[in-house]
N, C-alpha and C positions, 0 to 999 in steps of 0.2 A: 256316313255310308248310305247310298240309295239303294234301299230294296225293292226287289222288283216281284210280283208277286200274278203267277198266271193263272188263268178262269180255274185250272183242275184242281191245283192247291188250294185255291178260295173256298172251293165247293168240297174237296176232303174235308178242310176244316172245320165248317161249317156242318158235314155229314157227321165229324166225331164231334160235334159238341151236344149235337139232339141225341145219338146214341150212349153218350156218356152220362145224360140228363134224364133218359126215359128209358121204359123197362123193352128190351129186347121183346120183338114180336115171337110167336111160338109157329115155325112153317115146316113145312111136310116136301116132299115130293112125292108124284106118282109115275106113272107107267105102265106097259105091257107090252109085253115082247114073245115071239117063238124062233125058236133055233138061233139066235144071237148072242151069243156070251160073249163074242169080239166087243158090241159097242156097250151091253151093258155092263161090262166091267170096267171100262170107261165112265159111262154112266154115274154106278156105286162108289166109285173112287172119285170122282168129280163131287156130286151133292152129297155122300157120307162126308165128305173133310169140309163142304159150305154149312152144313145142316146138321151133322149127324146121322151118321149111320141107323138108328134106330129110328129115325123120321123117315128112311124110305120104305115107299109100301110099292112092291112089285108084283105084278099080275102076270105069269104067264098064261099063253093064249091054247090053252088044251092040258087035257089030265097027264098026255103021256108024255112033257116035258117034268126033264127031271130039274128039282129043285139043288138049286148052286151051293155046293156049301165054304164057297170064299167071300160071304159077306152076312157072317152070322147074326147081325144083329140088325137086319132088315128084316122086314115086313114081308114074307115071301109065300104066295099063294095060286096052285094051279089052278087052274077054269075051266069050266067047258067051253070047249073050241069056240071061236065066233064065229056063224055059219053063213056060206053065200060067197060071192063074187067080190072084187074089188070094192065095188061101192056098196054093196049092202054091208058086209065084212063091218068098213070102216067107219058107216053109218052105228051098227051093233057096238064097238068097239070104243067111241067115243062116247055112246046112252050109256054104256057101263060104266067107263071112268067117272063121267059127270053124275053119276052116282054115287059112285065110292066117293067123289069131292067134297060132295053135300056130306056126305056121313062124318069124314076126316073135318069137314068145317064147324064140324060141334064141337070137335077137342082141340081145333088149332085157330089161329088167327088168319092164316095165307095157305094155298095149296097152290104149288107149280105142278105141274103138268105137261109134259113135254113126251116124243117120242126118245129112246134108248140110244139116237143119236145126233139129239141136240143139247145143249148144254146155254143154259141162263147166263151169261158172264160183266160183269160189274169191270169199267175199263181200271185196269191196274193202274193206271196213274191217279186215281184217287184213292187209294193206300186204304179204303174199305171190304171189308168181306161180302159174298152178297147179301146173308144176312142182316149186316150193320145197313146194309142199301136200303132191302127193301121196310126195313125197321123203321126208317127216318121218312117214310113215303105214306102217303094218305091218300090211301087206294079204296076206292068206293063199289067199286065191281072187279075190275079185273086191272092188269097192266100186261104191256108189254116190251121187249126188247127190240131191236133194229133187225133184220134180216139178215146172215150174212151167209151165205152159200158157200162153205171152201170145196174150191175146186185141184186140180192139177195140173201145172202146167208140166206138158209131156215132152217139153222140147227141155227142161230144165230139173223135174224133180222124176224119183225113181218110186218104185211102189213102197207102199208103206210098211212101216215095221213098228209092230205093236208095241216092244221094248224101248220106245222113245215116244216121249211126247209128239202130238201130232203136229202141232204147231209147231215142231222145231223143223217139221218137213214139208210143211206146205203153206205157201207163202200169197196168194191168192185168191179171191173171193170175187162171187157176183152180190153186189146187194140184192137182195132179192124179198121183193114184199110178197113174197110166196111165204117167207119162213119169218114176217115179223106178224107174230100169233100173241092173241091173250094168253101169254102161258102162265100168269098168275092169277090168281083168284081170290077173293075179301066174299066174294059170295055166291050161294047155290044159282049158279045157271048153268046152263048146258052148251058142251062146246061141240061146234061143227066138226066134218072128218077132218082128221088130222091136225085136231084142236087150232085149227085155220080162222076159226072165228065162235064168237058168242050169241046164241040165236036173243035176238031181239035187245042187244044193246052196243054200243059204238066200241072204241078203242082208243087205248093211249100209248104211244108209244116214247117211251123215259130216254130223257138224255143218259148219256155215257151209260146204256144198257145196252145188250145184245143176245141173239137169239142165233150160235152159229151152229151151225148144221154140216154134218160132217158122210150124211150120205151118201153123195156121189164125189166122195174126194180120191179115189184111186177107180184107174181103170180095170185093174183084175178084180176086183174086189165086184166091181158090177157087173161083167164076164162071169166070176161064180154064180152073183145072185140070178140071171138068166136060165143056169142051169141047177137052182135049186125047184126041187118037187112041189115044195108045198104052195113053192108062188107061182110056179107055171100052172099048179091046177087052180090058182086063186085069181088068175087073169093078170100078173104082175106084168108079164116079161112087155105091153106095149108100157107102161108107165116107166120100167127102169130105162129103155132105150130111149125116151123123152130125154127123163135127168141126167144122164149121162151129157146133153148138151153144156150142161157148167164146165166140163172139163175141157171141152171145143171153144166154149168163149173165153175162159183164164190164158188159153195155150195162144187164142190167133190175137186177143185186143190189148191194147198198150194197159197197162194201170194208172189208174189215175191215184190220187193224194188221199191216206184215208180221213184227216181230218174236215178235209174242202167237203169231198162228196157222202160221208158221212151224214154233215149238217144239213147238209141238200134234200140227200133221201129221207130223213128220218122229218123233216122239216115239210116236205112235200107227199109223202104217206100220210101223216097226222091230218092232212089239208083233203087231198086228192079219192074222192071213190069209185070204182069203174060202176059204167051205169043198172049195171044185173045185181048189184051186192053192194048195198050202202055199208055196209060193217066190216069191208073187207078194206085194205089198205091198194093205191093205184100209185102208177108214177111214169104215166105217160106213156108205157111202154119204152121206158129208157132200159137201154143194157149199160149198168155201170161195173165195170170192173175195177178191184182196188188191190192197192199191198197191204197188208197186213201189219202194224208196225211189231216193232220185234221187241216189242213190253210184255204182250200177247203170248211169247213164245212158249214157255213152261207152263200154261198152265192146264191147258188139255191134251 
């Protein structure tokens, strides 16, 4: 009997034989967030069940946010506000985590770093955790995952309902080298706003990793944030009407194949810099839109 055996299986196997031969790396997640307990309870339920609950460490962004008490065994600590405008804000707001990183990188081997609603994901057809991923990886500064922007398509999907998996609702993404970020880190440096980039070193972006991003995936959802206070006096509401374009491109463009233009993007990102920001990830200015395959589905 001929056995046939494909790239992802090769490389599961392969993933479990280093992780079963060598000692489990020690990683953390971090974050901050204000008035969001919609994505970080996603968040906590996502990297408490990848990492352990007790490896996240959560910052809210002001003293008068109250501390959550459905995720007892995180790391959970108010702040004072981070002050300013959009770009100073998120200038402040990145110097602080990439602080807290360097501190957590004394007692851990890897710190991710990611905003409250993106999520690190290891593709389920190689039957690894993301821990066992990033265990078996020989990360010298930082790593990162592929972009993936879910959007909405409005002629097809209905707004979201938090009592279900997201992915069982929304079936569409831009790739988008907006959100393929160094969100892991092997060492003390300091990440740009929106942990977008690393000041003064390159990036790698890992096969079968991904970085999706779950920001602008309903249209009520960014209609609220418009008419929240603390972001219309923080200068949000021209930035959310930007992002809100993912949901105009999932809805009007055909999708394409995700494994074809996966390899494409993540292959020409690694390659490609725009000329203002050599550390940043480029791809011509393509709009790629994809399906989602539906292995994907449970897990955020």
């Amino acid at each position: 009997m001929q056995i046939k055996w494909s790239r992802l299986k090769i490389i599961a196997i392969f993933i479990g034989n280093i992780t079963d031969n060598a000692d489990m790396k020690s990683i953390c997640a971090i974050t901050m967030v204000r008035n969001d307990d919609f994505y970080l309870k996603k968040w906590t339920e996502y990297y408490g069940r990848e990492l352990g609950e007790e490896n996240l460490y959560i910052f809210l962004d002001g003293k008068d946010q109250k501390i959550p008490d459905w995720c007892p065994l995180a790391h959970i600590e108010a702040v004072d506000k981070i002050p300013g405008q959009v770009v100073d804000a998120e200038k402040g707001r990145l110097t602080f985590l990439s602080e807290k990183a360097a501190e957590l990188l004394k007692e851990y081997d890897l710190v991710i770093g990611t905003d409250a609603d993106e999520f690190l994901i290891v593709d389920p057809a190689l039957g690894v955790s993301l821990k066992e991923y990033l265990s078996a990886k020989d990360i010298k500064v930082s790593l990162s995952g592929l972009g993936v922007d879910v959007g909405q398509n409005t002629k097809e999907e209905t707004a979201i309902r938090e009592d279900e998996p997201f992915l069982n609702q929304r079936h569409y993404a831009r790739l988008s080298t907006r959100y393929s970020k160094p969100s892991v880190l092997a060492a003390s440096v300091v990440w740009g706003s929106g942990f977008h980039r690393i000041k003064g070193h390159n990036f790698h972006i890992a096969k079968d990793l991904y970085l999706f991003h779950f920001g602008y995936f309903d249209l009520g959802r960014i209609e609220a944030r418009f008419n929240d206070k603390d972001r219309k006096e923080a200068g949000w509401t021209r930035h959310l009407a930007k992002r809100s374009k993912t949901i105009r491109l999932v809805t009007e463009r055909k999708a394409g194949e995700w494994e074809r233009w996966t390899k494409f993007a993540r292959t020409t990102q690694n390659i490609v810099r725009p000329p203002y920001a050599w550390n940043k990830p480029a791809m011509f200015e393509m709009v790629v839109i994809v399906r989602i395959p539906e292995r994907f589905r449970d897990i955020i």
